[in-house]
C-alpha angles and dihedrals in degrees: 000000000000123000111204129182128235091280097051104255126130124259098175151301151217130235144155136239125195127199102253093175094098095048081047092057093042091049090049091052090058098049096058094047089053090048086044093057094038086059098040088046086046097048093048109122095235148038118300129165137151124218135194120249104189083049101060091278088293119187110266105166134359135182136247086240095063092048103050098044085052092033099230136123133253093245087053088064114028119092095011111106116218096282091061086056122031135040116277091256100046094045096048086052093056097036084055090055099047090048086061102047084053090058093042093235095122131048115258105243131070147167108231140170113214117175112199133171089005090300118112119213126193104210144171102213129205120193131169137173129231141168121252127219088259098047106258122132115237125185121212131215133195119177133192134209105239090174086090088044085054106044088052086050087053096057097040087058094049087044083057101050089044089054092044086049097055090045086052094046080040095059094042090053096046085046087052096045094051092054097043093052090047099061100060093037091064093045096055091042092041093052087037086064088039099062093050086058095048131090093182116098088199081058096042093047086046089050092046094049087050096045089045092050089047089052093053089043089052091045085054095050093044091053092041087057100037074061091052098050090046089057 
């Protein structure tokens, strides 16, 4: 208060000071906490929001991720509910679901394709609800890319029907070869008895001609598949 004289001036006055550097500590703690999660929520490697459930799920926070992958600013996002972002369909098809995560009828994870800004994702979403330090419900998403899942997939099931397809091949040829090999054995085998059972020289000279050309024919066949081993 001011104490003033007859004429209005003023003589003096009280006041108070109080020591702020405390309350200025703490407000700069909290500053860099809240700097520190911004950073560690942008730099996730994948999509993460938080909407608000008492205002119309309305778009709190959202990740650099999620920007950049939509190409679209922070500003773009935050504060628009579905409907100022997607296509009615689609928005009513996401609203659905997060009423129903908020009423704990669905679980909580799904694979989902959501195309914004003309860019499609393939996502597994994660959202849960939660209730804030003033009160209000949030609901909060995280979203991975399953593109790189599904190209591996992909791989792995081409690598399958390659590998169906050699044992296939595999079990032709070994079918083939086996054929191929028999034949000659058992003519050699078969002409090798024949000679011990004939008396006839003519007989013996024509088995031996035909042992000695099914020799050559099975020496042919083994090399050919002792090549083929070796590609």
């Amino acid at each position: 208060p001011l104490i003033k004289d007859e004429n209005g001036r003023v003589l003096k006055y009280t006041g108070f000071r109080s020591d702020q550097s405390e309350l200025v500590k703490a407000k700069r703690k909290i500053n860099e906490v809240n700097n520190l999660l911004n950073t560690v929520i942008d730099k996730i490697p994948c999509i993460m929001f938080l909407k608000d459930v008492d205002d119309d799920f309305r778009y709190l926070i959202v990740n650099e991720y999620f920007c950049n992958t939509y190409q679209l600013s922070k500003n773009d996002i935050i504060g628009k509910t579905d409907f100022d972002l997607f296509d009615t369909y689609t928005a009513n098809k996401i609203r659905q679901y997060d009423t129903a995560i908020t009423n704990d009828i669905e679980a909580n994870t799904l694979d989902e394709n959501i195309v914004l800004n003309g860019i499609t994702g393939i996502w597994q979403t994660t959202k849960n609800t939660f209730i804030s330090a003033d009160g209000r419900k949030l609901l909060l998403a995280i979203s991975v890319d399953l593109r790189e899942r599904i190209r591996v997939q992909g791989k792995l099931e081409d690598a399958r029907k390659r590998a169906e397809l050699a044992n296939r091949l595999k079990s032709s040829l070994l079918a083939n070869m086996s054929h191929e090999i028999r034949t000659p054995l058992n003519a050699i085998v078969g002409f090798s008895n024949l000679i011990t059972e004939t008396d006839s020289e003519e007989e013996k000279n024509e088995f031996r001609q035909i042992i000695a050309l099914n020799n050559e024919l099975l020496l042919k066949l083994i090399e050919d598949i002792l090549d083929l081993s070796k590609i």
